[in-house]
C-alpha positions as CSV (number, residue, x, y, z in Angstrom):
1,X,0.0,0.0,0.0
2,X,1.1,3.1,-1.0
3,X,-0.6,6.1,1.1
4,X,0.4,10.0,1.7
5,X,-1.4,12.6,3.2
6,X,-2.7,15.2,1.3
7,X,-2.2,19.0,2.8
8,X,-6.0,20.1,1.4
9,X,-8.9,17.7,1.2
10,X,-10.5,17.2,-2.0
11,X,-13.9,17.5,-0.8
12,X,-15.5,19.7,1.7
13,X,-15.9,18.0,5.4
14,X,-16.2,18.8,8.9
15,X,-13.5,18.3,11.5
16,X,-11.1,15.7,9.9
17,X,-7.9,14.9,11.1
18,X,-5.9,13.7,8.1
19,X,-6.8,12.8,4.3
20,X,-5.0,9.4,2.8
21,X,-4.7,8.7,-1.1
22,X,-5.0,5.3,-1.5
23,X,-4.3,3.5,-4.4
24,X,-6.7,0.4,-5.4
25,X,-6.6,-2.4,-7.7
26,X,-9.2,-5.7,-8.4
27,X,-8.7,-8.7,-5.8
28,X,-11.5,-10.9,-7.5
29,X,-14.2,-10.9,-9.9
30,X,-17.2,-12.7,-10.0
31,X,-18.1,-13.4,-13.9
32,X,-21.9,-13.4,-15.4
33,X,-22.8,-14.7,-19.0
34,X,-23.2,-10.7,-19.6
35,X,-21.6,-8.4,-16.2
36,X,-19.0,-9.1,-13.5
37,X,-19.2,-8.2,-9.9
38,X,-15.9,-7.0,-9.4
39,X,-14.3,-6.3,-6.0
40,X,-11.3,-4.1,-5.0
41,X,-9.1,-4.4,-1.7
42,X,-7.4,-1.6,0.0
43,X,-5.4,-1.9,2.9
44,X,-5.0,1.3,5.6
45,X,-3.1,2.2,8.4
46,X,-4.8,5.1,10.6
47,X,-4.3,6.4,14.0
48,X,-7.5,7.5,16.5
49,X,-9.7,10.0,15.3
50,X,-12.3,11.0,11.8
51,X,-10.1,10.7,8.6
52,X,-11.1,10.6,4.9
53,X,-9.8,8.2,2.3
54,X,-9.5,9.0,-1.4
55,X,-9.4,6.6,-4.1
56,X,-8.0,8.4,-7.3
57,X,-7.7,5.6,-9.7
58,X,-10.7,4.5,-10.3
59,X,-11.3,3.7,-14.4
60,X,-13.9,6.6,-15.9
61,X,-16.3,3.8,-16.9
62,X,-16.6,2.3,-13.7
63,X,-20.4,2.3,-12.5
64,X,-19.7,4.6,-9.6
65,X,-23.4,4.3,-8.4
66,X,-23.6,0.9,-7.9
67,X,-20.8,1.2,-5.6
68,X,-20.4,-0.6,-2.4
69,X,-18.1,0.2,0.2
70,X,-17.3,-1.8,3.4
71,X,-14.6,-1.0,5.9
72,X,-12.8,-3.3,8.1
73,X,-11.6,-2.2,11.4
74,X,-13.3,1.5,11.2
75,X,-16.0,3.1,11.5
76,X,-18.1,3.6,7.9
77,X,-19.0,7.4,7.4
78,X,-20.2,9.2,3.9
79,X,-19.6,7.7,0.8
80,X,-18.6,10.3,-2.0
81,X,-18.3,9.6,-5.9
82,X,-17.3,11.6,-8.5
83,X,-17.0,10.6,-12.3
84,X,-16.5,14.2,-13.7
85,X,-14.1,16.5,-12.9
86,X,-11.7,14.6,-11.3
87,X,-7.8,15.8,-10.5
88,X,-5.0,14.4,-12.9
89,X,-3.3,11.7,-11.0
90,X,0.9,10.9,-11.7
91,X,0.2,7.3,-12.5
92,X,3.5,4.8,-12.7
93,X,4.7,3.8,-15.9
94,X,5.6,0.5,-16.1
95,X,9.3,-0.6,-17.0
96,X,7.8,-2.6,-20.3
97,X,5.3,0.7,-21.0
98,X,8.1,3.1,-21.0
99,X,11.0,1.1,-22.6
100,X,8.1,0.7,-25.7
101,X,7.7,4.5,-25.7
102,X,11.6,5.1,-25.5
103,X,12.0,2.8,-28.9
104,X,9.0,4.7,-30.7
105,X,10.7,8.2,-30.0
106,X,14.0,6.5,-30.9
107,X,12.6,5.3,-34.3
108,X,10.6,8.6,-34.8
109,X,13.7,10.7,-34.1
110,X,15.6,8.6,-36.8
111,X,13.2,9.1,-39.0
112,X,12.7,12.4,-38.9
113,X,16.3,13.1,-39.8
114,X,16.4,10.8,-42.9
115,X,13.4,12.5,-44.2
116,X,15.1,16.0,-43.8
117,X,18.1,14.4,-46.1
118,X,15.2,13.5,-48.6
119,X,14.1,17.1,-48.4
120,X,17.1,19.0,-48.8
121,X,18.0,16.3,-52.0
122,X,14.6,17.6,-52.9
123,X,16.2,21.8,-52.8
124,X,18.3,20.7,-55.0
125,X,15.2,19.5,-57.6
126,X,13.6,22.8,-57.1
127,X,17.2,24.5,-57.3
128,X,18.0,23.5,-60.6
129,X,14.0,23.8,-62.0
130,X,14.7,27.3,-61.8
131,X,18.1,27.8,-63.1
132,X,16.4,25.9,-66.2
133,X,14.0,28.5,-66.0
134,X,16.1,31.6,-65.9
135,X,18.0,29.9,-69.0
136,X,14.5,29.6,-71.1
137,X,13.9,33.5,-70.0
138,X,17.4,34.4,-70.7
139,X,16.9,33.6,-74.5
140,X,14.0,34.9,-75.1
141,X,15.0,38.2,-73.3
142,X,17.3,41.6,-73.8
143,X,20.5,39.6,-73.7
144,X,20.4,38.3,-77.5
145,X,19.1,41.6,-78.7
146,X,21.8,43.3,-81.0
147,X,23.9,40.5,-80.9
148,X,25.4,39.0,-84.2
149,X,25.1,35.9,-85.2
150,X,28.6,34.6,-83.8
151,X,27.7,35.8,-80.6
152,X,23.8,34.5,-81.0
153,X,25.9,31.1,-81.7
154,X,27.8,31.4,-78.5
155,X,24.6,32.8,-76.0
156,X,22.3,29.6,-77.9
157,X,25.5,27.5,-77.5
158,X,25.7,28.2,-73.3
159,X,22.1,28.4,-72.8
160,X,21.9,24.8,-74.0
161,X,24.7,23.5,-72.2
162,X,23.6,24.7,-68.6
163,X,20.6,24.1,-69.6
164,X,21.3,20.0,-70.5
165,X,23.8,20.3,-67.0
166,X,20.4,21.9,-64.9
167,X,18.2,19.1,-66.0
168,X,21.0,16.2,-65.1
169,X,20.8,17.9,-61.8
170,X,17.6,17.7,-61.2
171,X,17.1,14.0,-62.7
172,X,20.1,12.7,-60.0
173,X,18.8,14.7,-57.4
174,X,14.9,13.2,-57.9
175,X,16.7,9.6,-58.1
176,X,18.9,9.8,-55.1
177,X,15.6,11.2,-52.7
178,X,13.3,8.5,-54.6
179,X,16.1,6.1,-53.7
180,X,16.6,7.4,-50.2
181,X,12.0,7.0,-49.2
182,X,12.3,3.6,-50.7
183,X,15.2,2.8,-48.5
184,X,13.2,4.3,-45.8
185,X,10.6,1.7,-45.6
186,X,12.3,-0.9,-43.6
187,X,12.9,2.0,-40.8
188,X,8.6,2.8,-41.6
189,X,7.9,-0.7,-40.8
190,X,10.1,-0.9,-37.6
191,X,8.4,2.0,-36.4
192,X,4.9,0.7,-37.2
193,X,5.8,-2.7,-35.2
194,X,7.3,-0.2,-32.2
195,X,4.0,1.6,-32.2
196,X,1.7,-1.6,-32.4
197,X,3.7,-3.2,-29.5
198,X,3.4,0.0,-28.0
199,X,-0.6,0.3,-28.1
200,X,-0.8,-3.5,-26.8
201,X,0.9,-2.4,-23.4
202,X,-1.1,0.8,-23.5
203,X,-4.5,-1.0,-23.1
204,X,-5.7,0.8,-19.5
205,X,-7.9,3.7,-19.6
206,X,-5.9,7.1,-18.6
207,X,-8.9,8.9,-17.9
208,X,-10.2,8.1,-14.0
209,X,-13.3,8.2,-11.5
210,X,-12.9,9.3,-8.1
211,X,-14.5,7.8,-4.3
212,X,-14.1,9.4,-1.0
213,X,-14.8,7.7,2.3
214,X,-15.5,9.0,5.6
215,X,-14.1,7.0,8.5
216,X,-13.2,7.0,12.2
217,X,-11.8,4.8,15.0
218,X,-11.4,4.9,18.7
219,X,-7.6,4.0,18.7
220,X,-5.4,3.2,16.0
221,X,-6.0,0.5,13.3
222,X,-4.8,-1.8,10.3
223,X,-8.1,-2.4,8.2
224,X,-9.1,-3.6,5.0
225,X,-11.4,-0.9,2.6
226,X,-13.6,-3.3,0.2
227,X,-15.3,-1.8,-2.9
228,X,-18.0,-3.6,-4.9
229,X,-19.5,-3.2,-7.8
230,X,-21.3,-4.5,-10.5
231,X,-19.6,-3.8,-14.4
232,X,-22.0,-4.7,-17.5
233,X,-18.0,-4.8,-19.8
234,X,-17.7,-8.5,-18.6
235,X,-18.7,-11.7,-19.0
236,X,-17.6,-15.5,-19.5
237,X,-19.1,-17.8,-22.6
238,X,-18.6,-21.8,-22.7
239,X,-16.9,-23.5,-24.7
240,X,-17.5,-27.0,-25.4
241,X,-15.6,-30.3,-26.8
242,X,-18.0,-33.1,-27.2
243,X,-16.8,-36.2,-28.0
244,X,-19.1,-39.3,-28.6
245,X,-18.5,-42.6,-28.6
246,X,-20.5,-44.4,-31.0
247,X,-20.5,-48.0,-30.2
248,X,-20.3,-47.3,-26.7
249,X,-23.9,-45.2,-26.4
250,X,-21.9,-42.0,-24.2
251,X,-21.4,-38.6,-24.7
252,X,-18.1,-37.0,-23.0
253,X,-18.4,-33.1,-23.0
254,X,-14.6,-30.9,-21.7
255,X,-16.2,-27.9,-20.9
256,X,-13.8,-24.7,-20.6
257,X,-14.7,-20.9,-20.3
258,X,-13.6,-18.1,-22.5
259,X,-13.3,-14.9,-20.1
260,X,-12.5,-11.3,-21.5
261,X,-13.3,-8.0,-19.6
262,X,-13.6,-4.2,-21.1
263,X,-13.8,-2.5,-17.7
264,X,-10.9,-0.1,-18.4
265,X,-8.0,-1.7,-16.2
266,X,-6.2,-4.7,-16.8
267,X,-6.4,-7.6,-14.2
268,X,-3.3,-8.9,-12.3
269,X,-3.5,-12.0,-10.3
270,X,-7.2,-12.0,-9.6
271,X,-9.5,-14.3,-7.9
272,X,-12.1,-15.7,-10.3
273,X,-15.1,-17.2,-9.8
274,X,-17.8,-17.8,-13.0
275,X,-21.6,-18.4,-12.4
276,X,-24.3,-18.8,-14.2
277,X,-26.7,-16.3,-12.9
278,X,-27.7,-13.6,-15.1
279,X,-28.3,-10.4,-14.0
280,X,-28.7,-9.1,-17.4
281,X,-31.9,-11.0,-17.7
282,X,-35.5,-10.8,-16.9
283,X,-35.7,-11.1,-12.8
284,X,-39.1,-10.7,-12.3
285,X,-42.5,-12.0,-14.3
286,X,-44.9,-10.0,-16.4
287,X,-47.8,-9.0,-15.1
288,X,-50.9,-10.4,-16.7
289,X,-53.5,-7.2,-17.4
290,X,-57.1,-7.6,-18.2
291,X,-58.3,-8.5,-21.8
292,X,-61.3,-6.5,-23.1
293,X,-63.1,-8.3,-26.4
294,X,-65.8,-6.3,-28.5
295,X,-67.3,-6.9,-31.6
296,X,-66.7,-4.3,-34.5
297,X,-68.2,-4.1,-38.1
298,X,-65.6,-5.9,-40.6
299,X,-63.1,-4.0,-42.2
300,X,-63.2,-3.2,-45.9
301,X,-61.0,-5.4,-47.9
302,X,-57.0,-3.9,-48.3
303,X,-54.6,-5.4,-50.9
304,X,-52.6,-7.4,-49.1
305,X,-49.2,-6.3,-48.9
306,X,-46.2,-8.9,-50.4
307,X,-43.6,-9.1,-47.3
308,X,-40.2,-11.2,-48.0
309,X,-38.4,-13.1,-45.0
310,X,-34.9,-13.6,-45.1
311,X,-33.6,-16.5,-42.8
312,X,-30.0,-16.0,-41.7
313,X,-27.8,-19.1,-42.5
314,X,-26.9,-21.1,-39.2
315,X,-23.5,-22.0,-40.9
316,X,-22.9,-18.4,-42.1
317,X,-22.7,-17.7,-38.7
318,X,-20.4,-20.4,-37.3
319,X,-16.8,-19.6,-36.8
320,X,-14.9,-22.0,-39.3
321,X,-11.9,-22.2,-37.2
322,X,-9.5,-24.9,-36.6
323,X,-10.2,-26.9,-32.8
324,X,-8.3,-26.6,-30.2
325,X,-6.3,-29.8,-29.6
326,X,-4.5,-30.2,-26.2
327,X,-2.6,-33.5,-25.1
328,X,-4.7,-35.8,-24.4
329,X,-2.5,-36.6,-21.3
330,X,-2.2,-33.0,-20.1
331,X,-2.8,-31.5,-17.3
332,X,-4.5,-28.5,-16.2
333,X,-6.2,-26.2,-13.3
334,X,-9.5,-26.9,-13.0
335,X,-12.6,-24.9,-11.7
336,X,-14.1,-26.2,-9.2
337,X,-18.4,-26.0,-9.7
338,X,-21.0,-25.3,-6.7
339,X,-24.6,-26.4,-7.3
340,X,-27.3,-24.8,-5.2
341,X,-30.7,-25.9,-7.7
342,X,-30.5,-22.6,-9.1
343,X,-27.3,-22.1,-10.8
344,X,-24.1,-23.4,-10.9
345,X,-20.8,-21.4,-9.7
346,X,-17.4,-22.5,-10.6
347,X,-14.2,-21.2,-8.3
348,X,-11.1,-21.5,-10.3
349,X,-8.2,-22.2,-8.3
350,X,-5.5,-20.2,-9.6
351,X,-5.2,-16.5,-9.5
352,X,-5.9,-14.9,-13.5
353,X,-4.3,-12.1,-15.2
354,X,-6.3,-10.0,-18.0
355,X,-5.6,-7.3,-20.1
356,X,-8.1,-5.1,-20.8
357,X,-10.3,-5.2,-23.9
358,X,-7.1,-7.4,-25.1
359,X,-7.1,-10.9,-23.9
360,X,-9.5,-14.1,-24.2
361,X,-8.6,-15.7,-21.2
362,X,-9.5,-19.6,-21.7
363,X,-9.6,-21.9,-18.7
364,X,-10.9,-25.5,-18.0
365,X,-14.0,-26.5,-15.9
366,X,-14.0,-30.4,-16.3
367,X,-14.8,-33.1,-17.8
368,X,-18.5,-34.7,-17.5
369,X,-20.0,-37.6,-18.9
370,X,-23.2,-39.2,-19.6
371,X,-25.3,-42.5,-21.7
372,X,-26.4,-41.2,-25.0
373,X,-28.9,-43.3,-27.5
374,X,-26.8,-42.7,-31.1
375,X,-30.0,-42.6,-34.1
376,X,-30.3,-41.5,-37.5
377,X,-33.0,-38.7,-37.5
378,X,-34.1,-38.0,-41.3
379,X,-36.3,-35.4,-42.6
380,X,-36.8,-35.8,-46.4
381,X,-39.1,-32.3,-46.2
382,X,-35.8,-30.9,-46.2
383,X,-32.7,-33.3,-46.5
384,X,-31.5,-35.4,-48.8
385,X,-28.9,-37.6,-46.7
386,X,-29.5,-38.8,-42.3
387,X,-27.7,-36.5,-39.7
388,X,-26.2,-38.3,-36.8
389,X,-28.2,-37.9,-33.0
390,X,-27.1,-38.2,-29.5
391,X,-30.1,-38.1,-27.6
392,X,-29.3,-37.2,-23.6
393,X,-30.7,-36.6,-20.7
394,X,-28.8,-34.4,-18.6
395,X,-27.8,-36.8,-15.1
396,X,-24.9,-34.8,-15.1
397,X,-25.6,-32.5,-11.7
398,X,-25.2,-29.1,-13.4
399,X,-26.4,-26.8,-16.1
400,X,-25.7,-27.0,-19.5
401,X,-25.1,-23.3,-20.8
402,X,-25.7,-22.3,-24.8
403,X,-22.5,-22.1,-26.4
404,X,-21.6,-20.5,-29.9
405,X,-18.3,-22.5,-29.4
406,X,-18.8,-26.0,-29.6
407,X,-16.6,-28.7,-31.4
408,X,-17.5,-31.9,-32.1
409,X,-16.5,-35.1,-32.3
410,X,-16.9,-38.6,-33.1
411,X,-15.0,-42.1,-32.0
412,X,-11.6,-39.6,-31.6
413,X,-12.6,-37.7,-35.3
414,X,-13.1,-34.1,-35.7
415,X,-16.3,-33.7,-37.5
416,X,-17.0,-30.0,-37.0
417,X,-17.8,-27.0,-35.2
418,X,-21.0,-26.6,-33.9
419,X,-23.3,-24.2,-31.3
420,X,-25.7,-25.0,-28.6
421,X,-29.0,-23.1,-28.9
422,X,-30.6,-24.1,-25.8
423,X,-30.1,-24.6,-21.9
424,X,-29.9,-28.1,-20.7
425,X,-31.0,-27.8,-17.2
426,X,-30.3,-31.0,-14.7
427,X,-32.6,-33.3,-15.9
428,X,-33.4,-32.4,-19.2
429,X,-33.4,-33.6,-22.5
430,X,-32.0,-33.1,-25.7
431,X,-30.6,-34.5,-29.1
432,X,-27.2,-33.2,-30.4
433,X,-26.5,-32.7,-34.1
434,X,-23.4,-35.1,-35.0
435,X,-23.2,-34.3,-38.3
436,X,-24.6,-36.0,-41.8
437,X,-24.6,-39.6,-42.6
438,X,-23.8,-39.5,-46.1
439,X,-24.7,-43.1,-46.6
440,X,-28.2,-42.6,-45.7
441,X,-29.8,-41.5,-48.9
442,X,-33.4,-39.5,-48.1
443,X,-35.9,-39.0,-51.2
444,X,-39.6,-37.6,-51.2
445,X,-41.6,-38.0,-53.9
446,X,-45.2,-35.9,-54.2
447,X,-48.3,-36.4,-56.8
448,X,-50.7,-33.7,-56.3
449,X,-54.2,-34.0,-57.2
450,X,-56.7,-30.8,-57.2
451,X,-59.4,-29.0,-58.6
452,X,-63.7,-28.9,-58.4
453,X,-65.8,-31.7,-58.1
454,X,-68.4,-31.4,-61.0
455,X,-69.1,-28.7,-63.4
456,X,-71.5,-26.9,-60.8
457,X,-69.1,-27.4,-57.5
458,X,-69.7,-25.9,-54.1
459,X,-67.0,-27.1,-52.9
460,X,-62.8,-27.3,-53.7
461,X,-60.8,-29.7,-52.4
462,X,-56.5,-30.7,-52.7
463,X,-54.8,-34.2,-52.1
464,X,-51.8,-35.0,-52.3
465,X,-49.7,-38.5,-52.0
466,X,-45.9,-38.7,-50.8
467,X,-43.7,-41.3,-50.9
468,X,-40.7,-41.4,-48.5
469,X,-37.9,-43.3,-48.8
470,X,-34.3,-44.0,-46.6
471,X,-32.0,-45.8,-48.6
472,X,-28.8,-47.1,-46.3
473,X,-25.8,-47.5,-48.3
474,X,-23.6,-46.7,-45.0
475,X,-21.8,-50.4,-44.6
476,X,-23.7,-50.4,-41.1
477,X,-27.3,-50.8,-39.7
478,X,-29.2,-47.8,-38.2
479,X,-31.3,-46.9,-36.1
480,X,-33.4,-44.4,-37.4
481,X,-35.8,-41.9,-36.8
482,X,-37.7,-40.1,-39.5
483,X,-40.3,-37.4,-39.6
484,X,-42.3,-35.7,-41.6
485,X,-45.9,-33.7,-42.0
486,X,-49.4,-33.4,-42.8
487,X,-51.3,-30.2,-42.8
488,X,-53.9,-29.7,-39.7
489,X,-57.1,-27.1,-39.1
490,X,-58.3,-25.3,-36.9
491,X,-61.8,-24.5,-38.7
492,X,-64.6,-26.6,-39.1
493,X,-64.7,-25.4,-42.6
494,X,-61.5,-26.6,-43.8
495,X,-61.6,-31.0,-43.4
496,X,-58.0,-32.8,-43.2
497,X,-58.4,-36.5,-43.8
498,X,-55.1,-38.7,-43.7
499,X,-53.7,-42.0,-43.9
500,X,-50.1,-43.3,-43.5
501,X,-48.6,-47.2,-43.9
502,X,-47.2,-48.1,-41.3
503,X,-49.0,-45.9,-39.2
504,X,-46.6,-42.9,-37.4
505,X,-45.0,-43.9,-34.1
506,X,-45.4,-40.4,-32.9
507,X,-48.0,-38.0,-33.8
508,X,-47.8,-34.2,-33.0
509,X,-44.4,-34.4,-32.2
510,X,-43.5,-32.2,-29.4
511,X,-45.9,-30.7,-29.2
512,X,-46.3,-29.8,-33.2
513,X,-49.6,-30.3,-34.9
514,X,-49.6,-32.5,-37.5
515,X,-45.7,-33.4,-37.3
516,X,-44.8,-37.4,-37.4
517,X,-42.2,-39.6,-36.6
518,X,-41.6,-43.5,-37.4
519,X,-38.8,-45.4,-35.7
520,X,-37.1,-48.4,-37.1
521,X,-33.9,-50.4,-37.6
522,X,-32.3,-49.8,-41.1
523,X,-29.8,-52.8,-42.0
524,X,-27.0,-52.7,-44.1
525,X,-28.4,-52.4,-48.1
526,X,-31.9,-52.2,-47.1
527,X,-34.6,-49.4,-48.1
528,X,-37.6,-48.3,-46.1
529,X,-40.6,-47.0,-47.5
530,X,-43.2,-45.0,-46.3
531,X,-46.5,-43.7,-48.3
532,X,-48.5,-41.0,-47.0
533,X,-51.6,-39.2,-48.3
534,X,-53.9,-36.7,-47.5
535,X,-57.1,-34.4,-48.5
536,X,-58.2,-31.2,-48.1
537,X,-61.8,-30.0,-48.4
538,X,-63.4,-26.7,-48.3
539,X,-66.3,-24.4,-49.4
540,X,-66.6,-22.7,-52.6
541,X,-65.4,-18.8,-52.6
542,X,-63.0,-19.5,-49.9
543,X,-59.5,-19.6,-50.3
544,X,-56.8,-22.2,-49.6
545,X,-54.0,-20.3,-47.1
């Protein structure tokens, strides 16, 4: 701790003894999805009586009113915070910071003089540019006037001969400077590297926010000052590698962390702890306000107005970056997770150090494994080949966070990157993509059928007939799961009759109306087909939506 009393207080107060500038810096941060609770430590030493403390170095963007202050061993008094106005503060250079500034002047210094060379080689250009000049004047001008033609020889004879010698000077003076900048940019490109290593040390804010605390105590004391506060320029993500073993029915997910902070300060040897609270998100419910119905006159028929939707690509968006491989005998710190039924806190055992809106901090949180029943799911709607499934349920005894950073793999082969879209909480279920199964050839054929009934019709009516096949040409026998649809109604007046052989296993798949599912065994070589048919009837005049 560095501490000196200040001759005049900063802020106006009553009756204080002394006034300490204190210098701070984080101790631990507890990490969100999206925010950090970040907590600074200041040691003091005071002697009996009312004294004020001011912290100076404080980054600008800290929240200073969700500040928190506690003191140990003295009494608490006023709490002041300032974010404007604040005093410039002498803060240390470091030995790296300043012996990166010391190599930029060096470079800028030696740069500076090679440019004035070029610029004097460039006098020179402009020097003889206007002796050629005066030449061009001199014989057009009073000098050749009543001259003879001996002495015209003579003036035409010397005007071209400093002219020719003018011109050579300039052309080696414009060579030399052009050959002196392009020598130059080796020195450039050292500079740019001095000033890039320069701006990665130089990460910290310089501008600062100020907190002043009131305290007192009956005899001297050694305390402990703790600050608090909560900073939205934070946050962890998880990363996961899943790796599934085929024959063996389980599912192995390494889940790590990737931790970055933007709070204005870098982070030297602080306690970390990541949970998966989120602040950031909705605490509370809605409230649910009454619902008034009347009955209006119809509205007058609009043109209906043509509206596009554009989906965005799921694999546009994924990262198409190589996975990180570590040893597969290696060791490394773990975090240690909490459960409390609500969320999941993981304390990692090693102090961190992060530089501010700089580093991606990546740590480990263990290994956890579960069963996992490996299908084929196939929708021919969409696909043409099976896609690989690990169904789960989550016995694992903690949350399973969505991840945009997930790698996957199967039986010890990369197969891809991938993201997790939802939460898995303890006890859930879900089924994780594994990638295609190019073997598994999918193909939907439709015959459509529509049209009125009779010349004099009052009503229309649609059928259609679709024919799904799986085709396993994988060397391997499947299990598979395939779905598919049929239209459903809501309104008497629309009537949806449909048949299917075999009959679905599943109807209204979770929960979807009029989404199937069959489940079988697909051998090596062997095809399974599935017809499905259905009609549609409605009134005359209406339309078909």
């Amino acid at each position: 701790m560095r501490c000196s009393i200040l001759v005049l207080s900063l802020f106006p107060t009553a009756l204080l003894a002394e006034t300490y500038q204190l210098e701070s810096e984080v101790t631990a941060a507890t990490l969100y999805p999206q925010g950090a609770t970040i907590l600074r430590e200041v040691p003091f030493e005071i002697p009996a009586g009312r004294h004020e403390f001011v912290i100076g170095d404080l980054p600008r963007s800290t929240p200073v009113q969700s500040l928190r202050v506690e003191l140990e061993g003295a009494a608490l008094g006023a709490v002041t915070t300032r974010g404007d106005f604040v005093p410039p503060r002498d803060a240390e250079t470091s030995a790296e910071i300043a012996a990166a500034e010391a190599e930029v002047e060096r470079l800028e210094a030696e740069l500076r003089a090679a440019e004035g060379d070029i610029a004097e080689t460039r006098l020179e250009i402009d020097a003889a540019k206007a002796r050629i000049a005066f030449l061009e004047t001199l014989g057009r001008g009073e000098a050749a006037d009543g001259k003879d033609a001996p002495a015209l020889g003579e003036l035409a004879r010397m005007i071209g001969e400093e002219t020719l010698e003018a011109r050579r000077s300039a052309l080696q003076a414009q060579q030399r400077a052009e050959a002196a900048d392009r020598a130059l940019k080796g020195l450039r490109d050292e500079l740019d590297k001095a000033r890039r290593a320069l701006a990665a040390l130089e990460t910290e804010e310089t501008d600062y926010a100020m907190l002043t605390v009131a305290a007192s105590a009956d005899e001297p004391v050694q305390g402990v000052m703790r600050i608090s506060y909560l900073h939205e320029a934070a946050g962890w993500q998880p990363t996961y590698d899943m790796r599934l073993d085929k024959k063996g029915g389980a599912l192995e997910i390494a889940r790590g962390a990737l931790v970055a902070q933007d709070t204005g300060e870098n982070w030297e040897d602080v306690r970390l702890t990541l949970s998966t609270v989120r602040p950031s998100d909705q605490i509370e419910p809605r409230e649910v306000f009454a619902w008034q119905r009347r009955v209006v006159d119809p509205p007058k028929p609009m043109p209906r107005a043509s509206v596009q939707y554009e989906a965005d690509s799921l694999s546009g968006q994924r990262a198409q970056e190589a996975p990180l491989m570590e040893p597969a005998n290696a060791k490394s710190a773990e975090a240690v997770p909490s459960y409390d039924g609500l969320a999941v806190s993981y304390d990692y055992p090693e102090p961190v150090s992060i530089a501010n809106a700089a580093d991606a901090l990546r740590i480990t949180l263990g290994t956890v494994e579960t069963d996992a029943q490996v299908r084929a799911f196939a929708a021919p709607l969409h696909d043409e080949t099976g896609f690989m499934m690990a169904s789960i349920t989550n016995d694992m005894g903690e949350l399973i966070l969505p991840s945009a950073h997930v790698n996957l793999y199967v039986d010890g082969r990369f197969v891809g990157p991938s993201r997790l879209g939802q939460v898995i909480p303890a006890g859930g279920e879900a089924d994780i993509a594994f990638g295609a199964i190019d073997g598994l050839r999918l193909t939907r054929d439709v015959t459509r059928n529509e049209g009125d009934r009779g010349m004099i019709s009052r009503s229309t009516e649609l059928s259609e007939a679709v024919s799904l096949e799986v085709e396993n040409l994988t060397g391997e026998s499947w299990p598979v799961k395939l779905f598919d649809r049929v239209p459903y109604s809501e309104q008497e007046a629309l009537e949806i009759d449909w048949r299917a052989n075999p009959r679905p296993d599943e109807e209204d798949v979770d929960g979807r109306r009029g989404v199937l599912a069959w489940e079988f065994a697909l051998g090596v070589g062997e095809t399974r087909e599935i017809s499905l048919s259905y009609e549609l009837e409605w009134p005359e005049g209406k339309v078909l939506r």
